[in-house]
PDB file of N, CA, C and O in Angstrom, chain B, residues numbered from 101:
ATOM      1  N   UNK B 101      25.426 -10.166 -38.365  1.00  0.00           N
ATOM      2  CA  UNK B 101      25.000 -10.198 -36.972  1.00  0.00           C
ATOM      3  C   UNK B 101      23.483 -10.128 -36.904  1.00  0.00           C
ATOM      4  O   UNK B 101      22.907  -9.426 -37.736  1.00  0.00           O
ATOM      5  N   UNK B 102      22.805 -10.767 -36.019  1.00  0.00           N
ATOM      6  CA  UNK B 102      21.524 -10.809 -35.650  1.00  0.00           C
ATOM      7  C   UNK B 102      21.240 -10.180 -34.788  1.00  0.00           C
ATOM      8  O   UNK B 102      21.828 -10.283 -33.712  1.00  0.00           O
ATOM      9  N   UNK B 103      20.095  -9.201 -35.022  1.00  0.00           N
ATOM     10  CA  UNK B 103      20.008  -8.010 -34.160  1.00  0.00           C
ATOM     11  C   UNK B 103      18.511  -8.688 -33.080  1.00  0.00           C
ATOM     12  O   UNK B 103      17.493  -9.085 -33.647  1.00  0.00           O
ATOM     13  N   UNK B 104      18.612  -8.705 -31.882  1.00  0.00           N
ATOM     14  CA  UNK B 104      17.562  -8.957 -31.019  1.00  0.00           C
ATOM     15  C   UNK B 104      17.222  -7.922 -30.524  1.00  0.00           C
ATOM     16  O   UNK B 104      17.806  -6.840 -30.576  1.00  0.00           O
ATOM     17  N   UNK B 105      15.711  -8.334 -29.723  1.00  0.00           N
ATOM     18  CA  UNK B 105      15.457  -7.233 -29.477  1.00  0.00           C
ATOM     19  C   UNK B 105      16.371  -6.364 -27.576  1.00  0.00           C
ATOM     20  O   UNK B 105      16.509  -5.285 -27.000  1.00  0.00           O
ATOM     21  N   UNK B 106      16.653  -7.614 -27.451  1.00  0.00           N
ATOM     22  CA  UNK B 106      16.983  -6.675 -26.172  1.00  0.00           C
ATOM     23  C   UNK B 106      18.418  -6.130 -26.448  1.00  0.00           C
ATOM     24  O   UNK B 106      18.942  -5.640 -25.447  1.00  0.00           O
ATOM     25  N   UNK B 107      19.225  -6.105 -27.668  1.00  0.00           N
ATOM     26  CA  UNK B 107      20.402  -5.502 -27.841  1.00  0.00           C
ATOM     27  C   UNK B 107      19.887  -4.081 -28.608  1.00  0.00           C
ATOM     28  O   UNK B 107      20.602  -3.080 -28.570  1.00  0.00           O
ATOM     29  N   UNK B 108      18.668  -4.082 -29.262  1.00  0.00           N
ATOM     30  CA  UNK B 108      18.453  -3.089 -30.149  1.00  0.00           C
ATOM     31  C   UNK B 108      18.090  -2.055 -29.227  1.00  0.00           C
ATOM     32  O   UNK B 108      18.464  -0.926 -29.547  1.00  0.00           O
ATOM     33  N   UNK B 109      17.500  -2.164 -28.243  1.00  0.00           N
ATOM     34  CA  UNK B 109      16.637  -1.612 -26.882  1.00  0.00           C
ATOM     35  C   UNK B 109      18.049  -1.086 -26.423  1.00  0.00           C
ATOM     36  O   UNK B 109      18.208   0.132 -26.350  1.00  0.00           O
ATOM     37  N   UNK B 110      19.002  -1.873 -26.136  1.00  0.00           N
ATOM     38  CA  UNK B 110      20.167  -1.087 -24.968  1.00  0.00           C
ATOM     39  C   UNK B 110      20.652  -0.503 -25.765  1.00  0.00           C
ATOM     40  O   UNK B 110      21.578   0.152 -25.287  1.00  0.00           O
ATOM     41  N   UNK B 111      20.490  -0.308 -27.194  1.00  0.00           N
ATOM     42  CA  UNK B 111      21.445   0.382 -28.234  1.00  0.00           C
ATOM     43  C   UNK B 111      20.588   1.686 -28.208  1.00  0.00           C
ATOM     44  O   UNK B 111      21.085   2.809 -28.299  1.00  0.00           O
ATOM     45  N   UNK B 112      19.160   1.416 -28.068  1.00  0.00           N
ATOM     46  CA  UNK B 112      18.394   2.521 -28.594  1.00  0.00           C
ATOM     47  C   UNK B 112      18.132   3.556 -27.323  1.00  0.00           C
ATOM     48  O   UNK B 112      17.821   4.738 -27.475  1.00  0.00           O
ATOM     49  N   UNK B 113      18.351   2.759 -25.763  1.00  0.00           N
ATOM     50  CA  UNK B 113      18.659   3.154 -24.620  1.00  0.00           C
ATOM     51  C   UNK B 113      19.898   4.283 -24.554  1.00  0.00           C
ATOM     52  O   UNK B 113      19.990   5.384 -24.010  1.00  0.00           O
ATOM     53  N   UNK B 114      20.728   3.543 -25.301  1.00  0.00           N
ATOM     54  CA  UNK B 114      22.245   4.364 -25.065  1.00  0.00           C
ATOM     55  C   UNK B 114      22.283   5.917 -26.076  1.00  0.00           C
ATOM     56  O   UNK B 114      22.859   6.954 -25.749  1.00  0.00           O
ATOM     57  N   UNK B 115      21.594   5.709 -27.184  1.00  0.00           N
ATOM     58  CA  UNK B 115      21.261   6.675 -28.136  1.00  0.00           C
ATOM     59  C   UNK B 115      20.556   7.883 -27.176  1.00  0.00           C
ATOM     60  O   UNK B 115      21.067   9.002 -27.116  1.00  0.00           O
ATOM     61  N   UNK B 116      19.430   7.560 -26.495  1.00  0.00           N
ATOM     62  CA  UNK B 116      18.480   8.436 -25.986  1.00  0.00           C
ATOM     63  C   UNK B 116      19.858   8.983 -25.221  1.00  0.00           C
ATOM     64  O   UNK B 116      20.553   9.994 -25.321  1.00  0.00           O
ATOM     65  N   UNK B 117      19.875   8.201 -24.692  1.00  0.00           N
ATOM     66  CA  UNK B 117      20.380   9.250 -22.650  1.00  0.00           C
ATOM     67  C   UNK B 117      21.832   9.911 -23.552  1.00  0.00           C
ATOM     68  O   UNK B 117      22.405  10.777 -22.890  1.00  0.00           O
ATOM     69  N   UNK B 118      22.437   9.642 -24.844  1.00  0.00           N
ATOM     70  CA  UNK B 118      23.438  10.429 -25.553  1.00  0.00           C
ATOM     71  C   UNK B 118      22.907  11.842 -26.342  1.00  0.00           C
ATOM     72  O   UNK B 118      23.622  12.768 -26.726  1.00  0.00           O
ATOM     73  N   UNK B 119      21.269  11.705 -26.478  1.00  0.00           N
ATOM     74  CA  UNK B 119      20.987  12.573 -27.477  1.00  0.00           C
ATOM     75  C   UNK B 119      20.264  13.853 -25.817  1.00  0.00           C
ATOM     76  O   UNK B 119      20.451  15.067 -25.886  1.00  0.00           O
ATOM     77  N   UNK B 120      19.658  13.326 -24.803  1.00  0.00           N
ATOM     78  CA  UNK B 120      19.329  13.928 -23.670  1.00  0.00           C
ATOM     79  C   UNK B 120      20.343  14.583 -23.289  1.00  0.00           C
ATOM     80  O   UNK B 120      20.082  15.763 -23.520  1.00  0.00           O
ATOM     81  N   UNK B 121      21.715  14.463 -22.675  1.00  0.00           N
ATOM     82  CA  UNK B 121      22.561  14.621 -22.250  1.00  0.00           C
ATOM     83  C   UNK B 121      23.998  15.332 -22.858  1.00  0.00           C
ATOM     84  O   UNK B 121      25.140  15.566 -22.463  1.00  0.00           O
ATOM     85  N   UNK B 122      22.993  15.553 -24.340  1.00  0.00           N
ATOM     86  CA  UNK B 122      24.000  16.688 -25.121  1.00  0.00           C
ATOM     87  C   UNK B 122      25.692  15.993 -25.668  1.00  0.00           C
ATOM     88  O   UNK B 122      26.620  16.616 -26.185  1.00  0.00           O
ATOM     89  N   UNK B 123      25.597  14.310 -25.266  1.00  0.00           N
ATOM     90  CA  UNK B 123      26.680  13.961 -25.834  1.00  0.00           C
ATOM     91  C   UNK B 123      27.447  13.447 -26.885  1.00  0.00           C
ATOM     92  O   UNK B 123      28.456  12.749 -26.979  1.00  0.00           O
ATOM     93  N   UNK B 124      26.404  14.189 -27.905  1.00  0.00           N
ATOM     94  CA  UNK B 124      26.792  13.958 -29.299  1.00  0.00           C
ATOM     95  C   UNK B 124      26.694  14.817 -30.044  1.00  0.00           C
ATOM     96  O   UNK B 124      25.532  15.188 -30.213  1.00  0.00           O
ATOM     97  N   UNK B 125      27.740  15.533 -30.819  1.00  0.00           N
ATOM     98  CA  UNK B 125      28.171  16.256 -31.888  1.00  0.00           C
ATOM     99  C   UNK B 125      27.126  16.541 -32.649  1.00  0.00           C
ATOM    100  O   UNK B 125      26.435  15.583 -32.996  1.00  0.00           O
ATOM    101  N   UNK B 126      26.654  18.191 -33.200  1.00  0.00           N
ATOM    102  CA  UNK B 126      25.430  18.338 -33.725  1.00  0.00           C
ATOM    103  C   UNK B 126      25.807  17.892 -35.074  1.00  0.00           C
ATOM    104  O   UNK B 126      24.875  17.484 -35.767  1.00  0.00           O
ATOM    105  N   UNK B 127      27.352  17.883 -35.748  1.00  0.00           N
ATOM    106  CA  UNK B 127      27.409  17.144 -37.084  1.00  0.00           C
ATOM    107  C   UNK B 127      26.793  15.336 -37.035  1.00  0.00           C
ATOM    108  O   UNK B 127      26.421  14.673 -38.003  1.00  0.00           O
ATOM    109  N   UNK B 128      26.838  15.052 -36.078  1.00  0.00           N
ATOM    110  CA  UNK B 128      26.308  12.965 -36.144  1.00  0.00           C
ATOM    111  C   UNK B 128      24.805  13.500 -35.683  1.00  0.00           C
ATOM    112  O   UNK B 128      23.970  12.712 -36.127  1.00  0.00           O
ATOM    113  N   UNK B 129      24.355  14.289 -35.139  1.00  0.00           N
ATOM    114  CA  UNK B 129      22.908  14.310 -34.500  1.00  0.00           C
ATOM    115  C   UNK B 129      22.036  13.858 -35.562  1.00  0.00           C
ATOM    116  O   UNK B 129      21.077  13.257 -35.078  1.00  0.00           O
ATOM    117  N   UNK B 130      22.004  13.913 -36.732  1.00  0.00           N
ATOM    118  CA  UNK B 130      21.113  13.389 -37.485  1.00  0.00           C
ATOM    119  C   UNK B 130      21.241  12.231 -38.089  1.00  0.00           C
ATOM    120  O   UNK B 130      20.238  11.681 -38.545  1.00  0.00           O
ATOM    121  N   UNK B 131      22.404  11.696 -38.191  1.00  0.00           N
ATOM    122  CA  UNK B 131      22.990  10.044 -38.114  1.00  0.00           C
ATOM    123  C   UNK B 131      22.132   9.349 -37.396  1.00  0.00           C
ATOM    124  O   UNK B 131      21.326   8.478 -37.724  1.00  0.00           O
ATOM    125  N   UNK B 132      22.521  10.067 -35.875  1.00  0.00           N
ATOM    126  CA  UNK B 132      22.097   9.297 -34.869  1.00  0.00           C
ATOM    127  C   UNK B 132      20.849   9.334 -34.460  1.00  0.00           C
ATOM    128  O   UNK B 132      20.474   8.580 -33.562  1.00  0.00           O
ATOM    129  N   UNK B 133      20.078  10.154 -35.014  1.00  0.00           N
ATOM    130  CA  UNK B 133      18.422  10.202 -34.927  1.00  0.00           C
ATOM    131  C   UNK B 133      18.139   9.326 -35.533  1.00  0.00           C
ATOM    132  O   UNK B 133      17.441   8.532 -34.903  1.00  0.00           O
ATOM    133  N   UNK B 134      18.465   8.903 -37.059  1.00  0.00           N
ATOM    134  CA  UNK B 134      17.924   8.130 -37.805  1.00  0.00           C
ATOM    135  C   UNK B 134      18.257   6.740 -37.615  1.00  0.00           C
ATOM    136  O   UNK B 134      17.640   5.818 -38.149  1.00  0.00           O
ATOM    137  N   UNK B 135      19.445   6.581 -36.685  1.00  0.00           N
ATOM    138  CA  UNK B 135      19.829   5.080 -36.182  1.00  0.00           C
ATOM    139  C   UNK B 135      18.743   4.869 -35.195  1.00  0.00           C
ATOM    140  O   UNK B 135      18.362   3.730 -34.928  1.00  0.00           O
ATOM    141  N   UNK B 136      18.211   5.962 -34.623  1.00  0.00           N
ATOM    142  CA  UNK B 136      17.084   5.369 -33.374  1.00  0.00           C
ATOM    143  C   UNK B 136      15.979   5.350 -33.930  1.00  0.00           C
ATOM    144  O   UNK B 136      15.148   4.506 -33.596  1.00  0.00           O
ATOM    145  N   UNK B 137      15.781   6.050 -34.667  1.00  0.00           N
ATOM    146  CA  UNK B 137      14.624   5.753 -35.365  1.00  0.00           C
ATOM    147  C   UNK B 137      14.143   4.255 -36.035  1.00  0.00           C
ATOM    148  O   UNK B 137      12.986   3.838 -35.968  1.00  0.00           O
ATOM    149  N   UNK B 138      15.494   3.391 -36.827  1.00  0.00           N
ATOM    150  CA  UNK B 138      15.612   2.373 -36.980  1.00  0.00           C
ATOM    151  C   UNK B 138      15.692   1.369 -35.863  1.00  0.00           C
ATOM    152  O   UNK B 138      15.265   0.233 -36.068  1.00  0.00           O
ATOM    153  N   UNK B 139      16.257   1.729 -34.584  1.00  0.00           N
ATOM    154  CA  UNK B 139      16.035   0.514 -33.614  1.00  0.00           C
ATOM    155  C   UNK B 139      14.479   0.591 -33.200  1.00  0.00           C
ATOM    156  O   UNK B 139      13.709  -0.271 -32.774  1.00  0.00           O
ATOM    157  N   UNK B 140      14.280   2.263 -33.556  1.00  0.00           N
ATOM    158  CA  UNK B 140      12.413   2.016 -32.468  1.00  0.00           C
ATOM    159  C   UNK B 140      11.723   0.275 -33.987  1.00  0.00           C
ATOM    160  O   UNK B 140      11.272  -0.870 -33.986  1.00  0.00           O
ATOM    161  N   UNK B 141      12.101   1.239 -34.796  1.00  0.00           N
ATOM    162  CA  UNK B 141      10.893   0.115 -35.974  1.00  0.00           C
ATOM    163  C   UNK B 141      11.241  -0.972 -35.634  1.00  0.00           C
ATOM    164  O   UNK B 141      10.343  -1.776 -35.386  1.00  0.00           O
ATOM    165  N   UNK B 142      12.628  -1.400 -35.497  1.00  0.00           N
ATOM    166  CA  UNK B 142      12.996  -3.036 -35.157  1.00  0.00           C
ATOM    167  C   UNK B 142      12.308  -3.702 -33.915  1.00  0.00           C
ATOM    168  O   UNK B 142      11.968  -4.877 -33.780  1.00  0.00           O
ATOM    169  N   UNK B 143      12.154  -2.337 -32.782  1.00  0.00           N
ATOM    170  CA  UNK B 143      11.878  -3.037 -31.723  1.00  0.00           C
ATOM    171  C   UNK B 143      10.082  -3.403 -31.726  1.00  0.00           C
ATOM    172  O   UNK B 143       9.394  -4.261 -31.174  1.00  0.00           O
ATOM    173  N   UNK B 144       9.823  -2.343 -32.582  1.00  0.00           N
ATOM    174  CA  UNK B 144       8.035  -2.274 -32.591  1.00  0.00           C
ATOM    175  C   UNK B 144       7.595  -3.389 -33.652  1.00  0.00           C
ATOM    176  O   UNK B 144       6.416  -3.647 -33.897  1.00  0.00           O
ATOM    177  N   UNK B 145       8.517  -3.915 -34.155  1.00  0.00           N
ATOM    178  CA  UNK B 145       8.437  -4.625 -35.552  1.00  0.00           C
ATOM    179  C   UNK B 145       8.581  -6.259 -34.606  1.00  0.00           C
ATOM    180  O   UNK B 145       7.828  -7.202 -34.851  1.00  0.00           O
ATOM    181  N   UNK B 146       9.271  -6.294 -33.934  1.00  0.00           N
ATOM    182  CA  UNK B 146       9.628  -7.187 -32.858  1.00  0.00           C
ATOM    183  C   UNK B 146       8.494  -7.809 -32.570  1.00  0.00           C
ATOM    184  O   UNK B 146       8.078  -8.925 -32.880  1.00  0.00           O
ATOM    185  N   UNK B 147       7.823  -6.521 -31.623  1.00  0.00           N
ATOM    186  CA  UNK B 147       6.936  -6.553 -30.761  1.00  0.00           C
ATOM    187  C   UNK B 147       6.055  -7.205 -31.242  1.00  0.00           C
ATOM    188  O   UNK B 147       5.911  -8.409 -31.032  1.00  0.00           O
ATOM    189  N   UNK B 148       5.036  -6.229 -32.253  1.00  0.00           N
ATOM    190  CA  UNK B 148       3.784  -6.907 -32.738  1.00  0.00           C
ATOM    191  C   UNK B 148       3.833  -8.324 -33.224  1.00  0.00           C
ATOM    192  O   UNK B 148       2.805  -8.985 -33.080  1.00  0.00           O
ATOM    193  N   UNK B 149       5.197  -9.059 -33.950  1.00  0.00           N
ATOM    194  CA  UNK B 149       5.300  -9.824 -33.970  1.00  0.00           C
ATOM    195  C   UNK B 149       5.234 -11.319 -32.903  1.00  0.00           C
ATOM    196  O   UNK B 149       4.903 -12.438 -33.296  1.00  0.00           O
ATOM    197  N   UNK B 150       5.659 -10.935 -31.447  1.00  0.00           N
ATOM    198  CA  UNK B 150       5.610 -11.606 -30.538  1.00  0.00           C
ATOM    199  C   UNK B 150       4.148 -11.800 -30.198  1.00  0.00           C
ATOM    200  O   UNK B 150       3.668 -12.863 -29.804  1.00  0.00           O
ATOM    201  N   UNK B 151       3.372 -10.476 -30.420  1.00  0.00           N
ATOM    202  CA  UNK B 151       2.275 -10.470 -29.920  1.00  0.00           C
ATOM    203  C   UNK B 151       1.696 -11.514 -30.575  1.00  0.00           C
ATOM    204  O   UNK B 151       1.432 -12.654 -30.192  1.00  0.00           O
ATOM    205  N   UNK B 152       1.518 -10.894 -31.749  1.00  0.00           N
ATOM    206  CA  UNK B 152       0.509 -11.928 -32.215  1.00  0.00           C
ATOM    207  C   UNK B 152       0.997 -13.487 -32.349  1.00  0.00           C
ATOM    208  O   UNK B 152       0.040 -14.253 -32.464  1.00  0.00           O
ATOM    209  N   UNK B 153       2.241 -14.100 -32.359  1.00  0.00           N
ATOM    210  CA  UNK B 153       2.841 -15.480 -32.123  1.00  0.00           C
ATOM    211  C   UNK B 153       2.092 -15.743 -30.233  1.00  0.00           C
ATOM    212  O   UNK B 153       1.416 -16.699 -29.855  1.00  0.00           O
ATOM    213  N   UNK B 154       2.298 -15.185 -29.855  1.00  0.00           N
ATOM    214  CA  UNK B 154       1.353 -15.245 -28.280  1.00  0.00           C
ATOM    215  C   UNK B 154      -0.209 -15.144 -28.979  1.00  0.00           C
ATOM    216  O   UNK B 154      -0.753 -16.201 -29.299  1.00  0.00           O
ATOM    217  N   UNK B 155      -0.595 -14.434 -29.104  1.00  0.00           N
ATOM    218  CA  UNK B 155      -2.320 -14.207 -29.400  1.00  0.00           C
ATOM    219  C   UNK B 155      -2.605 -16.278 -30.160  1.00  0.00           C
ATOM    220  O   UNK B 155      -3.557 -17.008 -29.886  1.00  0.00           O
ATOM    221  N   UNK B 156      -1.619 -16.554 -30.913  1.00  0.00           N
ATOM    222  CA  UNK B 156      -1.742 -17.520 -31.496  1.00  0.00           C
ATOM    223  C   UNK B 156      -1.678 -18.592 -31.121  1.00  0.00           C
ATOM    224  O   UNK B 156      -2.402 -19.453 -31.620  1.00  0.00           O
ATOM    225  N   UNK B 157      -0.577 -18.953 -29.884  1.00  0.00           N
ATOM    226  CA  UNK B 157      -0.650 -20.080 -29.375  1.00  0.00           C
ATOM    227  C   UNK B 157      -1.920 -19.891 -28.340  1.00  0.00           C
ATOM    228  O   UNK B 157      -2.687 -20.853 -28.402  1.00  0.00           O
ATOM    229  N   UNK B 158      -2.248 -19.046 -27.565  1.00  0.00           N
ATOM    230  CA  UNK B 158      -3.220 -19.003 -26.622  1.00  0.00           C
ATOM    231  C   UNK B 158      -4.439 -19.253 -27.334  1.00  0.00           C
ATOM    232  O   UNK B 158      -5.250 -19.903 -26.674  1.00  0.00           O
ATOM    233  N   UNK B 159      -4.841 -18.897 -28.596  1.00  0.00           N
ATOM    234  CA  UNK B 159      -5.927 -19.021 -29.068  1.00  0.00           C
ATOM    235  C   UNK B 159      -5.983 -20.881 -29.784  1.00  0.00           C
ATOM    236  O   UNK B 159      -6.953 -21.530 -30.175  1.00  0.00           O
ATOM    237  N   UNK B 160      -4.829 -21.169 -29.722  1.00  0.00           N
ATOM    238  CA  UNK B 160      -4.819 -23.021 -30.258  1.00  0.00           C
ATOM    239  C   UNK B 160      -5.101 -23.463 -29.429  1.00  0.00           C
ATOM    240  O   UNK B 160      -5.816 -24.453 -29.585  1.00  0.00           O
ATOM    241  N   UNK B 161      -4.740 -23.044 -27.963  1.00  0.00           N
ATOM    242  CA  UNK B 161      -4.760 -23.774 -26.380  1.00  0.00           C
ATOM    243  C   UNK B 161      -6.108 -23.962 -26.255  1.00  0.00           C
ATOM    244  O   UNK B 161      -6.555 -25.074 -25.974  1.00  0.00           O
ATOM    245  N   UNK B 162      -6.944 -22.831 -26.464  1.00  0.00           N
ATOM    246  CA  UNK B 162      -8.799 -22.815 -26.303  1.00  0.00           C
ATOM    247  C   UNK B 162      -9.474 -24.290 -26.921  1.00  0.00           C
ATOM    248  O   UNK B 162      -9.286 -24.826 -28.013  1.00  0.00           O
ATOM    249  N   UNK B 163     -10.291 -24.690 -25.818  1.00  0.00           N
ATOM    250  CA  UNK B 163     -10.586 -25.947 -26.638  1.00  0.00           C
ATOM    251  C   UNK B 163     -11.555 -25.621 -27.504  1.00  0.00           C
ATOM    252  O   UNK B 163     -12.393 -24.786 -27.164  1.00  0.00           O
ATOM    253  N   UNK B 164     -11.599 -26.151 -28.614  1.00  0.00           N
ATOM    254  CA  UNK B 164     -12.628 -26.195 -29.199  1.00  0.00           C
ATOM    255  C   UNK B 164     -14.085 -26.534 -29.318  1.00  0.00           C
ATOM    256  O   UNK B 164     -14.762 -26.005 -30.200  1.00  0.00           O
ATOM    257  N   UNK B 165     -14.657 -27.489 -28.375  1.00  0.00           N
ATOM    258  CA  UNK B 165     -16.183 -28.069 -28.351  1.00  0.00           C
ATOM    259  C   UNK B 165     -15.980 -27.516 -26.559  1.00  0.00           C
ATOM    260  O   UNK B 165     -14.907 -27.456 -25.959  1.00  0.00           O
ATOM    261  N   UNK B 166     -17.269 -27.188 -26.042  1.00  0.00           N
ATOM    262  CA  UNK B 166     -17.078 -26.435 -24.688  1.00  0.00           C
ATOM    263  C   UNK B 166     -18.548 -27.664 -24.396  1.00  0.00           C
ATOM    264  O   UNK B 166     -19.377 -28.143 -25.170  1.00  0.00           O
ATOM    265  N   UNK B 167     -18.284 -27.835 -22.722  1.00  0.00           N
ATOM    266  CA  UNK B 167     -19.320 -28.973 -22.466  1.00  0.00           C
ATOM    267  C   UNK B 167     -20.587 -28.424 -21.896  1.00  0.00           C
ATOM    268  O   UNK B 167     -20.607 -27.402 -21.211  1.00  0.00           O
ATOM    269  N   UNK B 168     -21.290 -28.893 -22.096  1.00  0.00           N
ATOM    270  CA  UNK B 168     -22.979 -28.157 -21.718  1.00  0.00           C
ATOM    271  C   UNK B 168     -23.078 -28.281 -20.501  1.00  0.00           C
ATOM    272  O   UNK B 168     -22.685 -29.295 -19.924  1.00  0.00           O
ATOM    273  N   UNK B 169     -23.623 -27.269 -19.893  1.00  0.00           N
ATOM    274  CA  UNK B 169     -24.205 -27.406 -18.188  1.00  0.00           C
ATOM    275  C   UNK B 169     -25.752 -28.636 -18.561  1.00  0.00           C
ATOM    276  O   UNK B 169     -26.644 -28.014 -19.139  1.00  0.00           O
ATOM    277  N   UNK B 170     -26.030 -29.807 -18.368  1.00  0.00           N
ATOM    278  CA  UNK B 170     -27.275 -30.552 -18.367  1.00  0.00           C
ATOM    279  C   UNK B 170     -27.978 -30.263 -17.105  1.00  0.00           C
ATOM    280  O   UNK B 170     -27.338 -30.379 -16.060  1.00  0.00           O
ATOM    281  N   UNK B 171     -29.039 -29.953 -17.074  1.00  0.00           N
ATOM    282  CA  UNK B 171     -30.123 -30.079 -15.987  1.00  0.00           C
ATOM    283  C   UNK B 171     -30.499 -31.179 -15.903  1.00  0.00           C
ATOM    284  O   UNK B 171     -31.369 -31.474 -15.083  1.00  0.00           O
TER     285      UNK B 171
END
């Protein structure tokens, strides 16, 4: 399975408001820390990646030779 980011997010969503809300067993609590811990890296791993694929096309878009103001 291919993990995206907006499934890793509702996974890592559902983790929080389970670990807030006291609804998980203190025997899995450290399972389940370390599963969120793994969606944060996926999602931050995501991220910077998008970024800079954006930073990249915007910076190809820039033209290259810029035209002189002539007096």
């Amino acid at each position: 399975m291919n993990l995206t980011y907006n499934k890793a997010y509702s996974d890592l969503s559902k983790l929080v408001d389970q670990i807030e809300n006291d609804k998980i067993q203190l025997d899995t609590l450290a399972d389940k820390v370390k599963q969120a811990k793994e969606l944060i890296d996926f999602c931050e791993t995501k991220l910077r990646t998008i970024d800079k694929d954006v930073k990249a096309v915007l910076t190809d878009k820039k033209p290259t030779t810029r035209k002189k103001n002539r007096l």
